[in-house]
C-alpha positions, 0 to 999 in steps of 0.5 A: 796323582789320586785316582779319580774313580768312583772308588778312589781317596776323593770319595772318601773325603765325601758323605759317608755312607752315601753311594756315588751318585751318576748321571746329570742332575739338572735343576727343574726350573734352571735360570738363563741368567745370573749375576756377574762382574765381567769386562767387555774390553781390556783397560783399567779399573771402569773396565769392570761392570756388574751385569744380571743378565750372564749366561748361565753356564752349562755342562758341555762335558761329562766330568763337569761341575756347576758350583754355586759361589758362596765366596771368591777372590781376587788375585794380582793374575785378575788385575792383569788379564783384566789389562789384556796380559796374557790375551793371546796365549788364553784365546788360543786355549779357549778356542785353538781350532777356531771353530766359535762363531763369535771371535771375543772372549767377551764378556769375560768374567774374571776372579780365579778362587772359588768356594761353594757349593755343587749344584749340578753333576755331568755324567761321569762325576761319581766323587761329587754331589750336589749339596757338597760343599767344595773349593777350586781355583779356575784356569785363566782360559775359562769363565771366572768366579765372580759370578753366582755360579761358575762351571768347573771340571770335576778334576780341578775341584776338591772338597772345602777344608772342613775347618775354613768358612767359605770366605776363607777357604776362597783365600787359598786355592790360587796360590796354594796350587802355584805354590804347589806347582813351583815346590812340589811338580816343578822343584821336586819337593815333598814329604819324604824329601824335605826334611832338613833342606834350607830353603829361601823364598824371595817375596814371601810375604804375597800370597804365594810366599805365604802359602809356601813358608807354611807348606816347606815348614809343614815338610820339615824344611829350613826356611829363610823369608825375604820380605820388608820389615813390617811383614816379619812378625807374619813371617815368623808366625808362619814358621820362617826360621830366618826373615831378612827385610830386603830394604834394611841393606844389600840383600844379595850381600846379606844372604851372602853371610848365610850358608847356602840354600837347597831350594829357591823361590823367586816371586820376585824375578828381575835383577835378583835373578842375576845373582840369587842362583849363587846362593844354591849349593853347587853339584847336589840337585839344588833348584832356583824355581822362578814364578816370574816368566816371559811366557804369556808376554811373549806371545802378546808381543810376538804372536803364537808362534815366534812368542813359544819359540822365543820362550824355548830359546829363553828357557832352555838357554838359562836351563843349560847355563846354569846346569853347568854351573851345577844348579838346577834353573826351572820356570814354574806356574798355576797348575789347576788340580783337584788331586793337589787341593786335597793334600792342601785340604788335608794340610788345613784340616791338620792346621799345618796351614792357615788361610792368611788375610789381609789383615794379618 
């Protein structure tokens, strides 16, 4: 991991020439209210309302950054806490001593990308300034971007790819870092590693998928996408070398015809994981990472405590099973990281991976 002091690779990322500036930098006349999207309660889509009067977000922490928005994106983790998905397991991280007097996370604003500008330094943030523009995505236990500014650790913040407007550069972060999480810190896949290694990722075409085609690719892999037909000239645009349109037949029965895979991503869970893990080289440190958990469900279901106790006795069951069996069976998620952002930042600037849009 970068280091994170005033002298680290961070701040050369940063205005050249200008020395690292300290301590709070606090707006003379700082608003108490801003514009934001939040819901007062869990539901479906009228949950949602615009309000002008959210409190402003404050600096409660020496490392901390207030951004400006200037772009922010919706993800389909925000369609699903805004449903109450995961309520439990991201109460208990706002608050796990239980010491705010108010118990609700409401008004909770949700949206998890964010590209800006900072505006407000706490007083250990020497690789950040404000006036710099930046991007980061959010932890889901925090106050989201969907509002004229947004509170962030400096840890989980990066300087904005120099080539990406704004509106793009909000595009990425999210999925780039759950990507990131499932190849890279999970799956042990890296620059050094990679080259030559056959790698399949089910459910390439949403934003996770994308992003991940173009990061393997940029390491030197082999990669075979799953996705529907008329997602395959995306594929191939992002350098999938083999794209196999899951509704044209049996789709364990046509990856059977091809040699076997190093790696495997999964964004697509259920039945396929009965059956994709066949697919792996036996006995060479071949991995099937899944982005498809029971984790936070769990917890919804059964509580704190026997939901994590569940999940362990899930995870390591399957772990040790198909160890046996000589693969490696892994669960993977969003991870937030500046550090890891500024690799990603570097792949953009160098065009080894473009922001996709929805158009695309």
């Amino acid at each position: 991991m970068l280091s994170r002091g005033a002298v680290s690779g961070r701040a050369l990322r940063g205005a050249v020439g200008s020395p690292p500036s300290r301590g709070l930098r606090a707006s003379p006349r700082a608003p108490s209210a801003m514009p934001s999207w939040v819901i007062d309660r869990y539901g479906p889509n009228d949950v949602l309302r615009f309000t002008r009067n959210m409190v402003f977000p404050a600096i409660n922490f020496p490392n901390e950054v207030i951004i400006k928005v200037h772009a922010a994106s919706l993800n389909p983790i925000d369609l699903s806490m805004r449903s109450g998905y995961g309520a439990t397991a991201l109460n208990m991280k706002r608050d796990p001593l239980k010491l705010k007097s108010m118990d609700t996370e409401f008004p909770l604003t949700l949206g998890r990308d964010v590209s800006g500008v900072v505006m407000e330094c706490g007083l250990n943030v020497s690789y950040f300034k404000p006036g710099d523009e930046v991007w980061a995505a959010i932890p889901p236990w925090k106050q989201g971007t969907l509002s004229e500014f947004v509170v962030a650790s400096g840890n989980e913040v990066s300087f904005k790819p120099k080539c990406l407007s704004h509106t793009e550069a909000a595009s990425l972060p999210y999925v780039g870092l759950t990507a990131w999480s499932a190849v890279n810190q999970v799956g042990g896949l890296n620059q050094s590693n990679c080259s030559g290694k056959r790698v399949l990722i089910l459910g390439a075409s949403g934003g996770v998928g994308t992003f991940a085609i173009q990061l393997v690719k940029a390491w030197g892999a082999h990669v075979t996408a799953v996705c529907s037909h008329d997602a395959s000239t995306l594929m191939k645009k992002l350098g999938a070398d083999d794209v196999i349109d899951y509704k044209s037949g049996n789709l364990e029965q046509q990856l059977k015809t091809l040699p076997l895979f190093d790696f495997i991503l999964d964004n697509v869970g259920g039945s396929t994981e009965n059956w994709a893990l066949d697919l792996l080289k036996k006995w060479s440190g071949a991995t099937y990472v899944t982005l498809v958990t029971p984790f936070l469900i769990n917890m919804d279901k059964l509580g704190v405590a026997d939901g994590m106790l569940q999940t362990g006795v899930t995870v390591g069951s399957k772990t040790v099973k198909h160890l046996f069996k000589g693969v490696h069976y892994r669960w993977a998620f969003f991870m937030p990281s500046g550090p890891s952002l500024d690799e990603i930042a570097e792949l953009v600037d160098s065009g080894k991976v473009l922001a996709v849009s929805s158009s695309e």
